[in-house]
C-alpha positions, 0 to 999 in steps of 0.5 A, spaced: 593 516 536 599 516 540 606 521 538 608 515 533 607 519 527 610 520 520 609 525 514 611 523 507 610 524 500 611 532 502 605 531 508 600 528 503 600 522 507 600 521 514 602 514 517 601 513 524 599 508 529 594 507 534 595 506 542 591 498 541 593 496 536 601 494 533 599 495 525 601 502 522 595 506 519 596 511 513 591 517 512 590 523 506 585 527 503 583 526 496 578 528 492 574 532 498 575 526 503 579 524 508 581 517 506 584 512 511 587 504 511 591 498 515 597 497 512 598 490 515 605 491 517 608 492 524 614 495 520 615 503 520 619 502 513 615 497 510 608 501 512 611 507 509 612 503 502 605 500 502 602 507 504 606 511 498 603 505 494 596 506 496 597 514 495 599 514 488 593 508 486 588 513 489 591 518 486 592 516 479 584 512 480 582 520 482 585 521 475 581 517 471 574 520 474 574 513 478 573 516 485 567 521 486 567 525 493 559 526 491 553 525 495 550 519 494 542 516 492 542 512 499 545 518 503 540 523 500 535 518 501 536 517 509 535 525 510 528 524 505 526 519 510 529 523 517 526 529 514 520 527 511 515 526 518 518 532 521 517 536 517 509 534 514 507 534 521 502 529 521 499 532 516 501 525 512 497 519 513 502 515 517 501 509 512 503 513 506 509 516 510 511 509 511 510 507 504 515 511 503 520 508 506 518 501 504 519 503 496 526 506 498 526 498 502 525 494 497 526 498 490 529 504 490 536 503 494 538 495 492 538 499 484 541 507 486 542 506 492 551 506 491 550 511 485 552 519 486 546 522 485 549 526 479 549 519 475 541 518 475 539 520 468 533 520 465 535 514 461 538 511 468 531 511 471 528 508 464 533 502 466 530 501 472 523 502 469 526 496 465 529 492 471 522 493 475 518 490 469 522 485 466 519 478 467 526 476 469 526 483 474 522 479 479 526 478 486 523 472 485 525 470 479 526 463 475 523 457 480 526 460 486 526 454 493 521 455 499 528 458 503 530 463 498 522 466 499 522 465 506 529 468 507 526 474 503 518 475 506 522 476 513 526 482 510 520 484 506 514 483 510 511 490 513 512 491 521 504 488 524 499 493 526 494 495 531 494 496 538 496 491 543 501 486 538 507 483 542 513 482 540 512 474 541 506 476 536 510 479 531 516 474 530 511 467 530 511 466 523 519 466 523 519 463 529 515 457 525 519 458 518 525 456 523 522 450 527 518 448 522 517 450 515 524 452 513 526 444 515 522 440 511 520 444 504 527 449 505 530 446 498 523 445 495 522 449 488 516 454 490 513 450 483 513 443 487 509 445 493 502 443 492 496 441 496 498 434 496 505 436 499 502 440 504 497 434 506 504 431 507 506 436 511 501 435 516 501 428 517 509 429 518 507 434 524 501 430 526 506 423 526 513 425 529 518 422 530 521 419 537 515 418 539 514 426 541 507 428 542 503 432 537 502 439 536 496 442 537 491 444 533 490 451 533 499 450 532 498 446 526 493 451 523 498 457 525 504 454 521 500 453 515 497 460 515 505 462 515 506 457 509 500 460 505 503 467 507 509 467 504 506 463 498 502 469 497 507 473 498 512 469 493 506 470 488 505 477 488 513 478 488 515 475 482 509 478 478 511 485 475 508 491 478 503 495 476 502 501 472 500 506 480 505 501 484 511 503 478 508 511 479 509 511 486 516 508 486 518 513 481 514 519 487 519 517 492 524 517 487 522 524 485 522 526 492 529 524 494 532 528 488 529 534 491 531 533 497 537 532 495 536 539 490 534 542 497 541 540 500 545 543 494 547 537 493 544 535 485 543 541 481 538 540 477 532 535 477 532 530 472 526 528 467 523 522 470 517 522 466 516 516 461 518 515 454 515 513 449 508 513 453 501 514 450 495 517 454 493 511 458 486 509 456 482 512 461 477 507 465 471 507 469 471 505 476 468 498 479 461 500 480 455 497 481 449 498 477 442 498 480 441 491 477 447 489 481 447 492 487 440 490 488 443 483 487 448 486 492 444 488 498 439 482 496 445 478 497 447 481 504 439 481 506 438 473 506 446 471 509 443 476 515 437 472 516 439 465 514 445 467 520 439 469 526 441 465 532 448 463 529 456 465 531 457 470 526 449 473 526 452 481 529 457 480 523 452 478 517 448 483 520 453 488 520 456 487 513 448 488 510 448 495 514 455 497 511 453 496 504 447 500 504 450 505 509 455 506 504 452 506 498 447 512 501 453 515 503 459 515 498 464 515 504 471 512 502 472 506 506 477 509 510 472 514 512 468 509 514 473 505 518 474 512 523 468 514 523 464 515 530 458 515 533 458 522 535 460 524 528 454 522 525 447 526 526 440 525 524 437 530 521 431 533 518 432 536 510 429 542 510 430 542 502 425 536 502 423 534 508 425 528 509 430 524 514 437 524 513 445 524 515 449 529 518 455 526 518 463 529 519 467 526 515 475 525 518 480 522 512 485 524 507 482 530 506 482 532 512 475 534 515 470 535 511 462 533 511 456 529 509 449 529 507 447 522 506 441 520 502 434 518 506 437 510 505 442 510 509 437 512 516 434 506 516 441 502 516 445 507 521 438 507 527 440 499 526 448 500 527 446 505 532 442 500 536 446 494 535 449 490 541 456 487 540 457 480 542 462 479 547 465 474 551 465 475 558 471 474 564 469 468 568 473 472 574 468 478 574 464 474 578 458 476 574 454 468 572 451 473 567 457 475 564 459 471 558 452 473 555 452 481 556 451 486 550 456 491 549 452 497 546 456 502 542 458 508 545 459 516 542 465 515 541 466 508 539 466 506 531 459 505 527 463 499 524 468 496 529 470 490 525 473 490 519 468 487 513 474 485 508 474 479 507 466 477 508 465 483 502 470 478 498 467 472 499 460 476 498 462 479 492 464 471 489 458 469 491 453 473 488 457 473 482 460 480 482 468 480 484 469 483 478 465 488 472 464 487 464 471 490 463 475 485 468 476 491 474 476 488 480 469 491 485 471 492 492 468 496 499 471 502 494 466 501 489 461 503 494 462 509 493 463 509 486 456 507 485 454 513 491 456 518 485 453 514 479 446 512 482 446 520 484 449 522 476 443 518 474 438 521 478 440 528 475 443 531 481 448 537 480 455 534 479 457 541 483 454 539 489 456 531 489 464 534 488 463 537 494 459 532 498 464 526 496 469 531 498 473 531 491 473 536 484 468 536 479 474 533 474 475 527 477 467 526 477 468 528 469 474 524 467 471 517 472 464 517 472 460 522 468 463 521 461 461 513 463 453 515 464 448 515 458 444 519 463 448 526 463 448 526 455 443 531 453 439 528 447 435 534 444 441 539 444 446 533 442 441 532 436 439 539 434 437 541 427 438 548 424 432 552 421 434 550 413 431 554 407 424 552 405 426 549 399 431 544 402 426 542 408 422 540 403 428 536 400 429 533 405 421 531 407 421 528 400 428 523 401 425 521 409 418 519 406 421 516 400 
């Protein structure tokens, strides 16, 4: 600000004028905040007349409860998210932390982001359960085009994981919306892309026009996994979320008012629970009966063996293992992803003499141990000594090494490769993707029926709890309310002593 500056309205408002600029500007503080606008004008008269104007409009906006100087959703949300990694001290799965960010993304600040937190009422937050789970709520909602999905997956979509992703890597599916996909079925309805329209698709880019040359293969395939990325996105999109999707929604939403509690910024916190809400009925988890999980590991059994001299041999062999290894075990699937070699020991039980697992477990219970059954022994010595396939470098100067094993180390992982999807596509082959009650069966189920078969087998509810690293009230109120077998039929069906001349009453009826 150079020395042109004036004062009016007794040093209300200040109108002055910046050194690189010919407009005059005028400021003030109104309702706790410095408030500052262009004029638009090269002349001083001018300038103080529309700045007196700007002055009693905000002043009389003031008066009617129409400017707030109160702190917003959206900025208490940035310190939650600024705050948050520090202090848990990666105590949180990073998953979990960055869910949280994702929620405030995608959900939370489009619908409060601009409101002063004082605004955001109990029947606000019903609104926006509402807004969530409308079937007209989606962001995809009605017969949106393939362009408004793609536009939306590219804001949307999770940055990728894992070691070694280049950033050619992470932008290919935009690049491939862009060049390609975008141009030919950008003004579709997601309704009017079918398998035929996909076929035509790939005889459009295998038959250019101008006579360039073709993609390759590996290319076009490339393309349609985008396209089917962003259909699967747009389905699950325009669908309303489920009842643990809106609970972790609401979560986030709760922290941020803390946050903001915490910064005397809210006075107080507002009731966030659900009106009108009963008791949500309370189901069993996806589990395997003995029936169905010999049904199971037979499945797996006779895929390893049909695969012997095959490609993907190691990976059959490997998914047969799994399934046995956790359903001996009753480790949670992530456990299991972390786990190395040199947290699993073999051991002798000296309670009752049999070979058994030893393992230390590193998930979201911290670290914890495991006393695995007799059945999981036998699949962890094939794990332990099983060579993983692996492409040798012809650089290296070795003729053998193409065909060299990769035996596994210490400190490598007992299962290296994900088995999602192969678990999926066994699962719908032997019939078992979901159980009588539509609940859908995943890797997790294995741990599920680790805790039903020992319920089953009389062990102690105690001990379980403490070996699957969970509480006796999940196992109650999941597992063992569910089971025939922890019901006690003789003290269920006790008769109390009865006079003698009531029993023979009773004798008489029972033999009538």
């Amino acid at each position: 600000m150079t020395g042109s500056a004036h004062s009016i309205l007794g040093g209300k408002v200040h109108v002055y004028r910046r050194e690189n600029s010919r407009f005059w500007q005028c400021a003030t503080y109104l309702a706790g905040k410095n408030r500052r606008v262009s004029t638009k004008e090269e002349s001083l008269a001018r300038a103080k007349e529309i700045a007196e104007d700007w002055y009693l409009e905000l002043r009389g906006k003031a008066r009617a409860g129409e400017i707030s100087s109160e702190k917003t959703f959206k900025l208490a949300a940035d310190q939650f998210e600024r705050e948050y990694q520090v202090i848990t001290g990666g105590e949180r799965n990073a998953d979990y932390v960055e869910g949280h960010s994702t929620r405030l993304r995608l959900h939370l600040l489009p619908f409060f982001g601009s409101l002063p937190l004082s605004e955001i009422t109990p029947g606000k937050v019903q609104e926006y359960r509402i807004h969530r789970l409308a079937p007209d709520g989606g962001a995809l909602a009605g017969d949106k085009t393939f362009k408004d999905a793609a536009r939306q997956f590219e804001r949307e979509r999770p940055a990728p994981k894992g070691p070694g992703r280049k950033p050619a890597e992470i932008d290919a599916h935009s690049t491939r919306l862009r060049n390609h996909l975008i141009p030919y079925f950008g003004n579709l309805p997601l309704s009017a892309i079918t398998p035929e329209k996909i076929e035509e698709y790939r005889q459009h880019r295998r038959n250019p026009a101008g006579g360039s040359a073709p993609p390759a293969s590996k290319v076009l395939h490339q393309e349609i996994v985008t396209l089917g990325n962003v259909m699967r996105w747009a389905e699950r999109r325009s669908k309303p979320p489920s009842r643990s999707t809106l609970h972790h929604e609401l979560v986030t939403l709760r922290q941020v008012l803390k946050t903001a509690m915490r910064h005397g910024w809210l006075a107080t916190l507002p009731d966030l629970s659900q009106p009108y809400g009963a008791s949500a009925k309370i189901t069993h988890r996806a589990w395997f009966s003995p029936e169905e999980y010999r049904t199971l590991y037979e499945t797996t059994r006779a895929r390893a063996r049909a695969a012997k001299g095959m490609a993907w041999q190691w990976a059959a062999e490997q998914m047969h293992d799994y399934v046995l290894f956790m359903a001996n075990t009753g480790l949670r699937p992530d456990e299991a992803n972390n786990l190395e070699h040199r947290d699993v020991k073999i051991v002798a039980d000296e309670a009752t003499g049999e070979t058994i697992l030893e393992i230390e477990v590193r998930g979201k219970r911290g670290v914890g141990y495991c006393m695995s059954t007799a059945g999981a022994v036998r699949p962890y010595q094939r794990l332990l000594a099983r060579p993983k396939p692996r492409a040798g470098n012809a650089k290296d100067g070795d003729p053998a090494a193409a065909a060299k094993p990769e035996f596994p180390q210490p400190t490598g992982r007992v299962f290296p490769a994900n088995h999602k999807k192969q678990f999926g596509r066994i699962l719908q082959e032997a019939g078992l993707k979901f159980d009588r009650d539509g609940n859908r069966r995943t890797a997790y189920s294995l741990r599920h029926t680790y805790i039903c078969l020992r319920l089953m087998e009389g062990a102690d509810i105690y001990q379980i709890a403490k070996n699957c690293r969970t509480s006796v009230e999940m196992i109650e109120k999941y597992y063992a309310v569910h089971l025939r077998t922890v019901l006690d039929v003789a003290a269920i069906n006790v008769r109390r002593e009865r006079p003698s001349k009531v029993r023979s009453v009773l004798d008489e009826d029972a033999g009538a």
